[in-house]
N, C-alpha and C positions, 0 to 999 in steps of 0.2 A: 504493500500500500504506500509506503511510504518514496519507495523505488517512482511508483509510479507518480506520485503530487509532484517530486522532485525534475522528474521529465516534463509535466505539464506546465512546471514553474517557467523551467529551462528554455522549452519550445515559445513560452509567451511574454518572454521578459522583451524591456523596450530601452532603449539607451535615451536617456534624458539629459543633451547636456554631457556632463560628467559624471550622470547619477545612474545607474541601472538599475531595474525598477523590474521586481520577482514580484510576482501574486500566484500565492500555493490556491489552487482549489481547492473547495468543500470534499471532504472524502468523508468514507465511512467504512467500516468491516462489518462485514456479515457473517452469523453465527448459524452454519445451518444447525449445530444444537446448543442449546444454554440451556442454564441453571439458575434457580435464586441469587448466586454467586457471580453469575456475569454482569457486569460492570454496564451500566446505559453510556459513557462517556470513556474513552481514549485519551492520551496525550502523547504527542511528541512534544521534546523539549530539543530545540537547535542551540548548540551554545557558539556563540561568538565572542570573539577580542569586546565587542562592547557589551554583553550581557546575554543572557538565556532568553530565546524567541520560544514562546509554547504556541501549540499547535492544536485547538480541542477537536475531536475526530467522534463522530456519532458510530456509535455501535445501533448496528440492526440485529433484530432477529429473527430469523424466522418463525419461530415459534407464533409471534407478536402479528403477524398477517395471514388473514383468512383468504382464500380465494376471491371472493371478493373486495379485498383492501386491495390486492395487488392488479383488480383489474380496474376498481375506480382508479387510485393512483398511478396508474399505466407504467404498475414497475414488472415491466413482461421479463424482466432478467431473472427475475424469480421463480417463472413458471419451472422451467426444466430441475430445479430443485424439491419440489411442491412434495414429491415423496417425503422424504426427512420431517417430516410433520407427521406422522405414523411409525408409531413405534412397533418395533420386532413381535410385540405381543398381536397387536393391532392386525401387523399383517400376515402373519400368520393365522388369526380368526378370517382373515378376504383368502387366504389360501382353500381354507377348508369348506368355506361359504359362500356362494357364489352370489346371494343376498348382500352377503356383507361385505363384498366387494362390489357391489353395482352402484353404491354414490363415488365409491372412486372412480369407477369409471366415468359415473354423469359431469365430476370434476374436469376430468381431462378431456372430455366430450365439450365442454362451456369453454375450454383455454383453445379447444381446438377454432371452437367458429366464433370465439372472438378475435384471434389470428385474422380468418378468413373474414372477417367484416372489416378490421383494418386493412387488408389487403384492397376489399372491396370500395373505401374511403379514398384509398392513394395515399392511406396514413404512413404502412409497413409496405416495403419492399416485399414480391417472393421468398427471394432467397432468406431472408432474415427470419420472414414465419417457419421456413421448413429449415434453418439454421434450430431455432428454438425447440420446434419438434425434435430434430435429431437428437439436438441435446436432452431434451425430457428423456427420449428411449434410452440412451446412453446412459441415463443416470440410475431409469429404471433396472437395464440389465444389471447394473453393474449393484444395487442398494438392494434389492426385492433378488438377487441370483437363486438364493435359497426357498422360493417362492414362486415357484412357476406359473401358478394360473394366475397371481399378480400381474407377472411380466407378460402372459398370453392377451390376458383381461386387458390390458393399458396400450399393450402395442397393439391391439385389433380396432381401438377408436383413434391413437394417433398418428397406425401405420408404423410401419416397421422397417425394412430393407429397401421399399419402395420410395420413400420417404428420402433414406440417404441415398439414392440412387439419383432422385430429384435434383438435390443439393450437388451430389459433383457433375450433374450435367450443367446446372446453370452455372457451377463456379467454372465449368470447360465454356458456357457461352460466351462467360463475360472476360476471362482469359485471351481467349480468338477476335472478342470484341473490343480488344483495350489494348493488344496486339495491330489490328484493324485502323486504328483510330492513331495509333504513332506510327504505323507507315504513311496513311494520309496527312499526318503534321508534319513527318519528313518528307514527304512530295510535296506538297507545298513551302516549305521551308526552302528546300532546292529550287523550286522555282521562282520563289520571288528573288532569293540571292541570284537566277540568273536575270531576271528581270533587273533588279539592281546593276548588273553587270551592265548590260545594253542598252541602259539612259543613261551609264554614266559615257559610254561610246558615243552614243548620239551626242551626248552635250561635249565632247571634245570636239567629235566633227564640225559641230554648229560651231563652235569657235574659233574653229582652223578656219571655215568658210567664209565667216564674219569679219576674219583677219584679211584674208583675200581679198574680199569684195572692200574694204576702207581701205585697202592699199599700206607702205611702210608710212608712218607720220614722219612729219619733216621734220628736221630737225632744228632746234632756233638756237639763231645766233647772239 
């Protein structure tokens, strides 16, 4: 977290005069589990030749948002984690119980077509809803392994292999298209540098010619 404020500082600082001018962003750490004992507040402290810079950083937790806080607050970065909010007891009763796994399902089924309604707004890119998706399964294979009909149950509403299949064709689109788009900047780039070339030709001819036609000026005496 703090690697990353440091680059964000880095990338946006402004030279003022003599002055260079850092503004760290608002950061946070997220806790996909906490306790009573987890801390609502952070600090870095920077120490400098003139004194100690502190730094307050907000602690999130997951625990602290429901599916709906994360879809009002449009923190979709959350979604792919949204398991870890069910404990091993928890999912092992959706294991055994197909009842008792069917709001998790209708869970992932509501993250799924609010994706696809942003999608539908022009709010969210493709690629980012099915970025999010992949990463939900990913988190599911890898959190619920021990739990099969979770990970059946979850990957059958938010898709499964089809899903990242999606994602590296469109990250192969946008590759070939971004490929596409700086050979056409380098085509034109070359061309206008020869362009450049042959007005600067023409404006010497026109000078040689202009010299011609006024003839050598006299000289005075």
């Amino acid at each position: 977290m703090f690697e990353y404020a440091t680059l964000v500082a880095r990338d946006t600082a402004s030279l003022d005069g003599n002055v260079l001018k850092v503004e760290f962003p608002n950061c946070a750490v997220l806790y996909l589990h906490s306790t009573k004992n987890t801390p609502n507040r952070m600090r870095i402290e920077a120490k400098a030749p003139t004194g100690v810079l502190p730094i307050d950083v907000l602690v999130m937790k997951l625990q602290d948002y429901t599916l709906d806080d994360m879809i009002e607050k449009d923190l979709l970065l959350l979604f792919p984690f949204y398991l870890f909010r069910f404990s091993d007891y928890i999912l092992a009763k959706c294991d055994q119980d197909t009842e008792r796994l069917e709001p998790v399902r209708n869970d992932y089924r509501r993250m799924r077509e609010h994706l696809a309604d942003l999608v539908d707004k022009g709010e969210l890119s493709t690629f980012y809803r099915l970025t999010i998706i992949n990463l939900s399964n990913i988190v599911v294979e890898n959190l619920a392994r021990n739990y099969v009909n979770v990970v059946k149950g979850v990957q059958a509403v938010m898709g499964g292999k089809v899903i990242e299949t999606d994602v590296k064709k469109i990250l192969k689109e946008e590759r070939v298209n971004t490929e596409r788009e700086r050979r056409r900047a380098d085509a034109a780039e070359h061309k206008n540098t020869i362009l450049q070339e042959e007005l600067e030709k023409v404006k010497r001819q026109l000078h040689e010619a202009m010299l011609q036609i006024d003839g050598p000026k006299p000289v005075q005496q």
